[in-house]
LUMDREN-339242 format. One line per field, with one value per residue (C-alpha): x negated, y negated, z; residue number from 1; chain; residue in three letters. Coordinates in nm, 2 decimals, always signed. Each point is the difference from the previous one (the first is absolute). Example, Ala and Ser with C-alpha at 12.3 -4.5 7.8 and 13.67 -1.06 7.14 Angstrom:
// residues 2
xx	[-1.23	-0.14]
yy	[+0.45	-0.34]
zz	[+0.78	-0.07]
num	[1	2]
chaine	[A	A]
residu	[ala	ser]
***
This chain:
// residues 445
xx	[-1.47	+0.17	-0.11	-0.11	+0.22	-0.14	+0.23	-0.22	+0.25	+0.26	+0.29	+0.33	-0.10	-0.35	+0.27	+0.24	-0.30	-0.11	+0.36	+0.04	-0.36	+0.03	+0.37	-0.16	-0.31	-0.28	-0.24	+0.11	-0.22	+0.08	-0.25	+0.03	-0.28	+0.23	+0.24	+0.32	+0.36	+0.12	+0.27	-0.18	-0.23	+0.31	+0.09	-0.32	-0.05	+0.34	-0.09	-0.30	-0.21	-0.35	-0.06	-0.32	+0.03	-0.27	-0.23	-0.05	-0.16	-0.19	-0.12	+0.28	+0.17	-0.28	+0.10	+0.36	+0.17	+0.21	+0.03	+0.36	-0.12	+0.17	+0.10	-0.15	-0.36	-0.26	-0.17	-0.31	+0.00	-0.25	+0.20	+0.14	-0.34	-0.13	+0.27	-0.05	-0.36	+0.08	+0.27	+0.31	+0.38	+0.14	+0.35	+0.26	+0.32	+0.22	-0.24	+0.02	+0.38	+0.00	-0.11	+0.29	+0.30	+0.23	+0.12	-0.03	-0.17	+0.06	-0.31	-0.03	-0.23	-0.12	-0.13	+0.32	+0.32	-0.07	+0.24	+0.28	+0.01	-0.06	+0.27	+0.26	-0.08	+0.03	+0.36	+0.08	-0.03	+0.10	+0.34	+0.02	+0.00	-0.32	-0.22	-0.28	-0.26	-0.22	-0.40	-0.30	-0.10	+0.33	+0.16	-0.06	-0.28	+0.06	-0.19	+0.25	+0.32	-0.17	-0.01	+0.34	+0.23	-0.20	+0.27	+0.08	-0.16	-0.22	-0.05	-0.33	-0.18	-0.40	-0.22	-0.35	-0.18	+0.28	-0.04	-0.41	+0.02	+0.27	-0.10	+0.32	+0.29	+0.20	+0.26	+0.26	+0.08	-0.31	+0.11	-0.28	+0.20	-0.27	-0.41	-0.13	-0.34	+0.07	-0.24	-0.33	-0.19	+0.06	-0.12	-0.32	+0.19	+0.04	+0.38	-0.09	-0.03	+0.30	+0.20	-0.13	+0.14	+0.32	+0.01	-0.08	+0.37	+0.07	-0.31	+0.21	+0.31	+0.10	-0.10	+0.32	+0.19	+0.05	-0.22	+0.20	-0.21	+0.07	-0.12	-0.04	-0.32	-0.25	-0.26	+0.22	+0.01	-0.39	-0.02	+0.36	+0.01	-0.35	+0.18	+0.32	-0.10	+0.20	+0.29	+0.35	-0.02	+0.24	-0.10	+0.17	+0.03	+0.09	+0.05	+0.31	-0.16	-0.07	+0.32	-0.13	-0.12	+0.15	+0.02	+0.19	+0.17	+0.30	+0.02	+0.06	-0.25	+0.02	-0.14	-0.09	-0.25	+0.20	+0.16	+0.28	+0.08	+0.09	+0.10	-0.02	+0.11	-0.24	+0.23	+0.10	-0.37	-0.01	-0.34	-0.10	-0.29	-0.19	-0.23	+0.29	+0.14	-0.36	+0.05	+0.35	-0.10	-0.27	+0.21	+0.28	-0.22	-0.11	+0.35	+0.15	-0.33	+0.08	+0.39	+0.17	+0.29	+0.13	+0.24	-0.24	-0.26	+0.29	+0.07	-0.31	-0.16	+0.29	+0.06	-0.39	-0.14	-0.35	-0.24	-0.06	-0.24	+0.04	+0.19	+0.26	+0.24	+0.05	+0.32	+0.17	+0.00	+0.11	+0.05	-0.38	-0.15	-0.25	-0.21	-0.27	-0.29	-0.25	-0.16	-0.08	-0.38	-0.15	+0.05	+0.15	+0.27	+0.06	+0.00	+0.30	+0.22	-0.01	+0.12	+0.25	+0.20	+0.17	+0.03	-0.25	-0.20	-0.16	-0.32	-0.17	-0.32	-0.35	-0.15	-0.35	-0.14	-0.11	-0.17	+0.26	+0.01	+0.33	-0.03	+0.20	+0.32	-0.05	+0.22	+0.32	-0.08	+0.03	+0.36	+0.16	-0.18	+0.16	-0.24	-0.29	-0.06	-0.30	+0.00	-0.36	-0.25	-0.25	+0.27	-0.27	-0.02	+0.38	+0.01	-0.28	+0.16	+0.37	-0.01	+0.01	+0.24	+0.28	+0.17	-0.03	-0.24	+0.00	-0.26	+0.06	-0.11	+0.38	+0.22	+0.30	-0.11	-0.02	+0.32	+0.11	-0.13	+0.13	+0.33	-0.03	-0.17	+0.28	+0.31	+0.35	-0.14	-0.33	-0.16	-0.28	-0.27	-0.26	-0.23	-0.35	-0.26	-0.21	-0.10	+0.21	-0.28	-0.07	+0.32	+0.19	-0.07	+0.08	+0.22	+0.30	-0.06	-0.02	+0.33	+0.22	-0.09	+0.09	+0.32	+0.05	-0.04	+0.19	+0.31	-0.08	+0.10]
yy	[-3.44	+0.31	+0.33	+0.12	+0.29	+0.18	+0.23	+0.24	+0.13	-0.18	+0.18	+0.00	+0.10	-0.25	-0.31	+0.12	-0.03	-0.32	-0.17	+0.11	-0.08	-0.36	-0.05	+0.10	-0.24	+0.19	-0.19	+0.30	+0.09	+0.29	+0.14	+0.30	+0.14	+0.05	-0.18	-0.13	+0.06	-0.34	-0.01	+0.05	-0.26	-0.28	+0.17	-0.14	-0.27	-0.16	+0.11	-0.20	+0.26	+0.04	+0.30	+0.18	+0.27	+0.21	-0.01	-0.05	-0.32	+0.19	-0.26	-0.12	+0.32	+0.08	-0.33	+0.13	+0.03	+0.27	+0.23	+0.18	+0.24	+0.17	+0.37	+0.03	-0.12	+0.29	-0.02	+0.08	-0.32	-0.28	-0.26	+0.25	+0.11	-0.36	-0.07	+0.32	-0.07	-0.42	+0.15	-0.17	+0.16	+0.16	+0.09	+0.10	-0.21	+0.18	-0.05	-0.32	-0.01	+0.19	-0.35	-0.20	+0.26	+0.06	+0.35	+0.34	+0.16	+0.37	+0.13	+0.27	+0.16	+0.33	+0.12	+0.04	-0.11	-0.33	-0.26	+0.28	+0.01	-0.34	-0.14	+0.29	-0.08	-0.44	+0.14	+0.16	-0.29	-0.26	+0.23	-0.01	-0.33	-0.09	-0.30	+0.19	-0.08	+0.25	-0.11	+0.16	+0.19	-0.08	-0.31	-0.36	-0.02	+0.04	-0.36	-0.18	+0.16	-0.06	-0.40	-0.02	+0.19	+0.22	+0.31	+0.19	+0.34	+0.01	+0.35	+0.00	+0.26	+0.02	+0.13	+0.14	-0.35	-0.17	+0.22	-0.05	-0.39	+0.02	-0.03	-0.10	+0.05	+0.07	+0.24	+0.12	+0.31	+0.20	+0.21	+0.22	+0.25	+0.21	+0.01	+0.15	-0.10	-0.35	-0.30	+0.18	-0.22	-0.28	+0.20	+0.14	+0.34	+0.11	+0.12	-0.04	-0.37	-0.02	+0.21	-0.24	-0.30	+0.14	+0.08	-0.34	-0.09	+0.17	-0.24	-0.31	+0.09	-0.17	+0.27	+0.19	-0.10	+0.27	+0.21	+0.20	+0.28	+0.30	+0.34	+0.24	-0.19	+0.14	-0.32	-0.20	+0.27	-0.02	-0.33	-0.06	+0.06	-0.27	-0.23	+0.05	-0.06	-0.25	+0.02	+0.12	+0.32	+0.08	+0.29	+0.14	+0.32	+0.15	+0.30	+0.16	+0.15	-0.31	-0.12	-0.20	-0.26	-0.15	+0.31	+0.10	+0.31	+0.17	-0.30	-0.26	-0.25	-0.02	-0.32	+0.04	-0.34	-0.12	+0.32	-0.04	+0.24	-0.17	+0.27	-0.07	+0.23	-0.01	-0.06	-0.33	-0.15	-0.19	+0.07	+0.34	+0.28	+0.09	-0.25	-0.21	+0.17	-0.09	-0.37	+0.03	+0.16	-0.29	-0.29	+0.13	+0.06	-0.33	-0.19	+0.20	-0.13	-0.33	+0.03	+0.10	+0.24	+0.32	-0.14	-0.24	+0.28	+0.22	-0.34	-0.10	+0.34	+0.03	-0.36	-0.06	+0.02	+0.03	-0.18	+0.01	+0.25	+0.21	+0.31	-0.24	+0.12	-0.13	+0.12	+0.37	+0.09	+0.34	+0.09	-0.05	-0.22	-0.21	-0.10	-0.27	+0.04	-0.26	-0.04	+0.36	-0.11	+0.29	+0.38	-0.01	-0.22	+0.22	+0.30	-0.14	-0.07	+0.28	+0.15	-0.24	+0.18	+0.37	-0.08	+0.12	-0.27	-0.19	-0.15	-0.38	-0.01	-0.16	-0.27	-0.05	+0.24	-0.09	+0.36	+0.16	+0.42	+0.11	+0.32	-0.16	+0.01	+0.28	+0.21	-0.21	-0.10	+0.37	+0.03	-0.32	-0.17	+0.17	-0.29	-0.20	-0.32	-0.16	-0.35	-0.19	-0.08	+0.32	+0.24	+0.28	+0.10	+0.03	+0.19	+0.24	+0.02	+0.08	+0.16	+0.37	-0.08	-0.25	+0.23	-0.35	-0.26	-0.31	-0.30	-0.39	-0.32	-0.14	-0.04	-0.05	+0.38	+0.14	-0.10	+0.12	+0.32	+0.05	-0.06	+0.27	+0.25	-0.07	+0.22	-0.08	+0.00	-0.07	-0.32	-0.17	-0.11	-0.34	+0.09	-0.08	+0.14	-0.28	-0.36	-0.21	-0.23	+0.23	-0.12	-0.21	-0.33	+0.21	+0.25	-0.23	-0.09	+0.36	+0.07	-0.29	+0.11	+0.37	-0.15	-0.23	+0.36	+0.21	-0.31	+0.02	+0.36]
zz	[+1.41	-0.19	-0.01	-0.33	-0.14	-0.31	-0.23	-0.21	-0.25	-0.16	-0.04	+0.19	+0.34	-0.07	-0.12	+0.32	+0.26	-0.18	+0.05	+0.34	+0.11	-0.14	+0.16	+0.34	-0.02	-0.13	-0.30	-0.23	-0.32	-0.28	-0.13	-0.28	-0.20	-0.30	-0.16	+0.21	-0.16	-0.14	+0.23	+0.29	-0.05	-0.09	+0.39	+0.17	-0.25	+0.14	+0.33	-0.01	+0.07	-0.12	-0.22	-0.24	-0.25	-0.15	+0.28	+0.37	+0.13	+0.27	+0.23	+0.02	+0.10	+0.22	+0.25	+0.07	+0.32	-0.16	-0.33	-0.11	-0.24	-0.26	+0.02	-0.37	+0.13	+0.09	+0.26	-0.16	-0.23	+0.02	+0.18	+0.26	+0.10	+0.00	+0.25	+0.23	+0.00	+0.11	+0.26	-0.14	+0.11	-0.32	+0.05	-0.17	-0.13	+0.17	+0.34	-0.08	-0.07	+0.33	+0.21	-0.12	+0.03	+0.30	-0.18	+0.10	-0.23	-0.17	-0.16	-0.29	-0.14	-0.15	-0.31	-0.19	+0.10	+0.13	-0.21	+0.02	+0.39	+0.01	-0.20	+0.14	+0.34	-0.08	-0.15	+0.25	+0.29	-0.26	-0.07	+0.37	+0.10	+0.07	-0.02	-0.23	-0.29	-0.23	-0.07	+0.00	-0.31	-0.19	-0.08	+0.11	+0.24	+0.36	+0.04	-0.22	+0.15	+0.35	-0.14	-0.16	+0.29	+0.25	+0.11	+0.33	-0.22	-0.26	-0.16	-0.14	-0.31	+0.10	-0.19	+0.15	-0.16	+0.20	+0.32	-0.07	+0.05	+0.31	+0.38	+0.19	-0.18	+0.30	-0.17	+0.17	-0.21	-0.22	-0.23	-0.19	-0.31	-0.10	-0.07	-0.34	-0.18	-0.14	-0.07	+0.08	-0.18	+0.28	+0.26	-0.11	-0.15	+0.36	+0.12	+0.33	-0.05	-0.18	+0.26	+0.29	-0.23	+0.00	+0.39	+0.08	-0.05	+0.34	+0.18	-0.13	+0.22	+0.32	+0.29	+0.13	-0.35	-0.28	-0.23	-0.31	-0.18	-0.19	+0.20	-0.25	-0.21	+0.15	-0.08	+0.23	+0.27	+0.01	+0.26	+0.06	+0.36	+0.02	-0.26	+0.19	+0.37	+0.24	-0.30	-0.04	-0.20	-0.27	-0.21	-0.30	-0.19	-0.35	+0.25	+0.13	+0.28	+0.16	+0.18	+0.24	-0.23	-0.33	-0.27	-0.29	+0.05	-0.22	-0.25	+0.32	+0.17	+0.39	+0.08	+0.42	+0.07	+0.27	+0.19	-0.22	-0.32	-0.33	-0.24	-0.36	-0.29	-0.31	-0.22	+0.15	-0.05	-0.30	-0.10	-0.05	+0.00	+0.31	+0.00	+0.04	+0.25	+0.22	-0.10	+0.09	+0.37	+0.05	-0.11	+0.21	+0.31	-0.07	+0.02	+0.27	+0.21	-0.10	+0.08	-0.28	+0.13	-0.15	-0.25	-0.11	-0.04	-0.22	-0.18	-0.10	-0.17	-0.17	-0.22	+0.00	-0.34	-0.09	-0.21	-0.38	-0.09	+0.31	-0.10	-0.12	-0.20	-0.40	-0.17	-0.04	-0.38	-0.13	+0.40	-0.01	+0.27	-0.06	+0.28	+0.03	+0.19	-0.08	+0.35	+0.03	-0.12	+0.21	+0.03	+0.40	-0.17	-0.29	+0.21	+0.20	-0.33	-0.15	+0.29	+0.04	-0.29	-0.04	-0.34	-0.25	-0.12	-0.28	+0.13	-0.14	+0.13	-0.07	+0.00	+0.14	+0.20	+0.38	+0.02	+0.06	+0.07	-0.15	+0.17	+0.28	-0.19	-0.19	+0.18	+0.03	-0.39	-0.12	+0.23	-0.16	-0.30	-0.35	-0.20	+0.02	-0.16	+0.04	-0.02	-0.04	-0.21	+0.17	+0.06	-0.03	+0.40	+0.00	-0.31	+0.14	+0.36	-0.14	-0.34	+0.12	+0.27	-0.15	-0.30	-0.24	+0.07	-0.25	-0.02	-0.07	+0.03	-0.11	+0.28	-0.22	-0.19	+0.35	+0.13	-0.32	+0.02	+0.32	-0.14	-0.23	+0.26	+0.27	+0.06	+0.16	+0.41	-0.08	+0.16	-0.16	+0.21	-0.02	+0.27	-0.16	+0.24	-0.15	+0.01	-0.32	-0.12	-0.31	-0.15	+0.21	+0.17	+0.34	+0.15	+0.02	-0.40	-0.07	+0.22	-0.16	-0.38	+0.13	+0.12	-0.35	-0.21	+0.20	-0.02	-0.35	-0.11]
num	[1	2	3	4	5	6	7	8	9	10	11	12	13	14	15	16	17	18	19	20	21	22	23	24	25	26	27	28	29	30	31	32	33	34	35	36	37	38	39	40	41	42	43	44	45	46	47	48	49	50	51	52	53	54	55	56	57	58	59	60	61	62	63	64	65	66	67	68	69	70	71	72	73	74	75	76	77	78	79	80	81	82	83	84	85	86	87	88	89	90	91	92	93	94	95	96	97	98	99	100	101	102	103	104	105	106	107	108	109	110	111	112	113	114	115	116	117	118	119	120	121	122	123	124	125	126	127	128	129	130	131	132	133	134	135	136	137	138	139	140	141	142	143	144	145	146	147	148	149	150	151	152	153	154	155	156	157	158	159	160	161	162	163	164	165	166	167	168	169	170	171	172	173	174	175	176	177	178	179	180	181	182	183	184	185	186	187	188	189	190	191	192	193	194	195	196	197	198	199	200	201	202	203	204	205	206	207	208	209	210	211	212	213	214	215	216	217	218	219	220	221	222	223	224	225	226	227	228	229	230	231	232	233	234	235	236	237	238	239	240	241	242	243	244	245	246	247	248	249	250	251	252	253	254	255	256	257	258	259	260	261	262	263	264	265	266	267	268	269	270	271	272	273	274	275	276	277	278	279	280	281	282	283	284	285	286	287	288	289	290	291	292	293	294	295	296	297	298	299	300	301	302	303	304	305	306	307	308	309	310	311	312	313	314	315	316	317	318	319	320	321	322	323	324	325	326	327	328	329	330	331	332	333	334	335	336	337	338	339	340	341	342	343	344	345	346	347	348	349	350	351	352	353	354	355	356	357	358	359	360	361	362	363	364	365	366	367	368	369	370	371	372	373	374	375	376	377	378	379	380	381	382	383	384	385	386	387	388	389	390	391	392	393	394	395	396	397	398	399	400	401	402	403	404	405	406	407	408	409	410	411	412	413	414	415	416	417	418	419	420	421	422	423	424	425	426	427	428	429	430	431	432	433	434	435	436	437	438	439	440	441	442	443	444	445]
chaine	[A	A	A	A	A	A	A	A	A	A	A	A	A	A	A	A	A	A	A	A	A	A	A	A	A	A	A	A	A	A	A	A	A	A	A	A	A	A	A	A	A	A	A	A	A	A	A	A	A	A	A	A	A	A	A	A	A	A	A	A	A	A	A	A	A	A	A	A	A	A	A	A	A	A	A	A	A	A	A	A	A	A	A	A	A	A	A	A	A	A	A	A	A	A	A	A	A	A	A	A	A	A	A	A	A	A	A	A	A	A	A	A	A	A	A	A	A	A	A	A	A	A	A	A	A	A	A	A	A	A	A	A	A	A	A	A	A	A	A	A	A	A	A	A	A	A	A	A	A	A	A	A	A	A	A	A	A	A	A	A	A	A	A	A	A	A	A	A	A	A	A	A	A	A	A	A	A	A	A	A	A	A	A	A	A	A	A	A	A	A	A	A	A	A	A	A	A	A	A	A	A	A	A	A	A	A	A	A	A	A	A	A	A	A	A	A	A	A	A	A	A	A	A	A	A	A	A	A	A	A	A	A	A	A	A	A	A	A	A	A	A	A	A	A	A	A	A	A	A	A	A	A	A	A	A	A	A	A	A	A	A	A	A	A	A	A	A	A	A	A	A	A	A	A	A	A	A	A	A	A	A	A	A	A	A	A	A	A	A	A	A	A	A	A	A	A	A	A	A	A	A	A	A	A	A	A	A	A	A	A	A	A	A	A	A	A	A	A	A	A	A	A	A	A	A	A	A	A	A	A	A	A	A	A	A	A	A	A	A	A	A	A	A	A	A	A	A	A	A	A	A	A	A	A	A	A	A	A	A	A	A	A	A	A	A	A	A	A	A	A	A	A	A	A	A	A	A	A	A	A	A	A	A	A	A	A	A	A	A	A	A	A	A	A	A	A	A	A	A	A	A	A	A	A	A	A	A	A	A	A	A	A	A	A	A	A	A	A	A	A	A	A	A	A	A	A	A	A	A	A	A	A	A	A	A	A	A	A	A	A	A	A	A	A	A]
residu	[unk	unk	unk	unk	unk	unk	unk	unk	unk	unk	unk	unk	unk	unk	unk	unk	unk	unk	unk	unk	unk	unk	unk	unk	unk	unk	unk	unk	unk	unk	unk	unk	unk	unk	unk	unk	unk	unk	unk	unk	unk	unk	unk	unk	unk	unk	unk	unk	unk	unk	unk	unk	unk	unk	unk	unk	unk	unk	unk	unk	unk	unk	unk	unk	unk	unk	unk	unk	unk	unk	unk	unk	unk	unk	unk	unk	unk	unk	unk	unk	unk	unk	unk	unk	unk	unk	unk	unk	unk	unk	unk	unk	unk	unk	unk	unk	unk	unk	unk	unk	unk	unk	unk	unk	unk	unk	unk	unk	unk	unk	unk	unk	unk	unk	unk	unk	unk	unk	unk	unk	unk	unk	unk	unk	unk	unk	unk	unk	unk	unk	unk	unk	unk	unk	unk	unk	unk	unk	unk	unk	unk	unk	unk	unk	unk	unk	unk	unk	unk	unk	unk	unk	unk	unk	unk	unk	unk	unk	unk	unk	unk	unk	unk	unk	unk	unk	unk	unk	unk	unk	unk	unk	unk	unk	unk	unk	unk	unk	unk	unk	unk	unk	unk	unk	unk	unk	unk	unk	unk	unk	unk	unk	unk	unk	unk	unk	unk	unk	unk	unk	unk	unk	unk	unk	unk	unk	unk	unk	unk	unk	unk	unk	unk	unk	unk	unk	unk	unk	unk	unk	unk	unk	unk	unk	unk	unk	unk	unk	unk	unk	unk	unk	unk	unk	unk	unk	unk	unk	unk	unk	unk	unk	unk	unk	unk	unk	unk	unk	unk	unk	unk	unk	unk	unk	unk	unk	unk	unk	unk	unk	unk	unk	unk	unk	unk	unk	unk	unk	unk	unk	unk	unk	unk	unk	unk	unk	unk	unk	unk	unk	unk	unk	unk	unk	unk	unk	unk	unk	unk	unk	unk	unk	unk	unk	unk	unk	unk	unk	unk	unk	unk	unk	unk	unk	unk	unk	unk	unk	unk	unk	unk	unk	unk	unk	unk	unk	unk	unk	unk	unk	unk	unk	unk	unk	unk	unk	unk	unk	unk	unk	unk	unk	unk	unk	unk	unk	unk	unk	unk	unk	unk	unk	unk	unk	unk	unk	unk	unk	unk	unk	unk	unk	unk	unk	unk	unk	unk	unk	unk	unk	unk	unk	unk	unk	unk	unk	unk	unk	unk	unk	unk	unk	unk	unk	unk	unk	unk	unk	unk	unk	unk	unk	unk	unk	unk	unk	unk	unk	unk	unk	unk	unk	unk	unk	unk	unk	unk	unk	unk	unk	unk	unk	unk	unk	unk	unk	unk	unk	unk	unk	unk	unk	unk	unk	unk	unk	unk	unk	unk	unk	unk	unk	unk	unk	unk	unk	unk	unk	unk	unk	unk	unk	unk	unk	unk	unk	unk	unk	unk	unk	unk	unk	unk	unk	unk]
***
């Protein structure tokens, strides 16, 4: 008799794990307390899968063998408890992926940075030869890709939801960026829960393999060494001073994981700031622990390009630059672009407000920011934070008026800057809505 598979959640990693589940025997059903996209449900519908929406069918989620839950789902929720309390496995879809996949596995995570490091260190190996997918938190789930052509590597973005429902991963490189306050609310507004989330990336890799971290953040240096133990150290360091590990130093990156020294000048790493330059030191750790050699390493930072919305670049007009930066929904993120520029800057920002405390930035916004324009439908905390520091600050709920205005505010040098500091939903279906009719005004001048 099969084993019953339920999927709470059905989105792509939820249809993914459905359609590998039911290819490898299991009596798969879907089961999502809102409403499934239409396409999905054609998915399982020629599948032949059995599916609800808008509710959970709880005894009959109670009797399975297995749940692969969605990232999405807290663990706090009705169904989740009812299932902890009965004693049933909850994994994740990439756990489950996990059970089906030859691969070595690269995992990533860290508050910001994640889908950066992770796509520059997948272009990397794919530049160089290798036999290598990209999953996780980005793109088609790992489940599906496992189903449709399992790879030698697999680089993988994991959140701390993902990371929360994993037990055996088995990754042969971990790879934790950075820890700052993020998603509090799923773990009882307590940053120590949320750091240990993020260190369980470095439990999930093979004993004697390789563990990637950045040295200088001091939330990570906390419980590396317990995090760390029976693991392949590879620190590295915004810091010039430390030479033995992978540093910047005079506008170069030495890259030392292996006993060997990979030099590589700034100027030749296609994405920039100093933020980059950390997601450029993990992703190449992360390759030249996987194989890639020197002039793979060289070749790689320098034809990769980024995502949209990621400090991508939109059109030079006027020799102004104009700069979208959709993703940067919180104030680490905004912090690192504007200090990605010399140039002095005209600032978007706004949105809603996930509490932020703009004192953080205050300091590198009175070096670079010439103008303010507050983007939102409540742009008073903005306004309040950043009138007696930014010499103009204007107000809007138009985003055509705003990119108009900064138009007019700019100067011949001057870069303008979408970097929000906020959540889109005021105005925009999401951040990548709110990025791509930035883009569509800016083309438009």
């Amino acid at each position: 008799m099969s084993k019953k598979l339920t999927i709470l959640g059905a989105g792509e990693s939820g249809i993914g794990a459905a359609l590998l589940g039911q290819a490898k025997g299991y009596a798969v059903f879907v089961s999502d307390y809102g409403q499934i996209k239409t396409s999905f449900k054609e998915e399982l519908s020629h599948a032949g899968i059995e599916f609800e929406e808008g509710k959970h069918s709880i005894e009959r989620i109670l009797e399975s063998d297995l749940v692969v839950k969605s990232p999405g789902i807290a663990p706090t929720v009705p169904i989740i408890q009812k299932l902890m309390a009965n004693g049933n496995l909850i994994i994740s879809e990439i756990e489950f992926g996990r059970k089906f996949s030859r691969a070595k596995l690269i995992g990533i995570t860290g508050t910001n940075g994640k889908t950066t490091t992770t796509l520059l260190t997948y272009h990397i190996l794919k530049e160089a030869g290798f036999s290598v997918g990209v999953a996780g938190n980005i793109g088609k789930s790992f489940a599906r890709q496992v189903l449709e052509e399992d790879k030698e590597w697999f680089v993988l973005e994991i959140s701390s939801f993902q990371l929360d429902d994993s037990y055996d991963l088995q990754l042969e490189i971990g790879v934790l960026l950075n820890i700052t306050p993020d998603h509090l609310d799923r773990y009882e507004y307590d940053f120590q829960k949320y750091i240990a989330s993020k260190m369980r990336i470095f439990h999930l890799v093979h004993l004697g393999r390789h563990a990637v971290y950045w040295q200088d953040d001091p939330h990570i240096g906390e419980g590396i060494l317990k995090a760390t133990s029976g693991l392949n150290v590879h620190p590295f360091s915004l810091s010039g001073d430390a030479a033995e590990i992978t540093h910047l130093q005079n506008d170069r990156l030495f890259y030392v994981p292996r006993d060997i020294e990979v030099s590589a000048p700034r100027a030749d790493i296609s994405i920039r700031g100093l933020h980059n330059m950390q997601n450029a030191m993990a992703a190449g750790n992360a390759a030249l622990l996987a194989g890639a050699t020197k002039e793979q390493l060289l070749h790689g930072l320098k034809t990769f390009q980024n995502t949209e919305h990621r400090l991508e670049p939109v059109r030079k007009l006027d020799d102004v630059q104009y700069i979208n930066d959709s993703k940067a929904t919180n104030l680490d993120s905004v912090k690192y672009a504007l200090g990605a520029f010399d140039a002095p800057l005209v600032w978007i920002a706004g949105g809603i407000d996930k509490g932020n405390d703009y004192s953080l930035v205050t300091s590198i916004v009175e070096k670079k920011v010439k103008a303010l324009i507050c983007l939102g439908k409540d742009n008073s905390k903005l306004i309040t934070s950043f009138e007696n520091i930014v010499p103009i600050v204007k107000s809007t709920t138009d985003l055509l008026e705003a990119v108009r205005w900064a138009k007019e505010l700019s100067e011949p040098g001057d870069t303008v800057l979408l970097a929000p500091a906020c959540s889109s939903f005021d105005l925009f279906k999401n951040y990548e809505d709110r990025g791509n009719q930035f883009k569509e005004a800016v083309l438009a001048l």
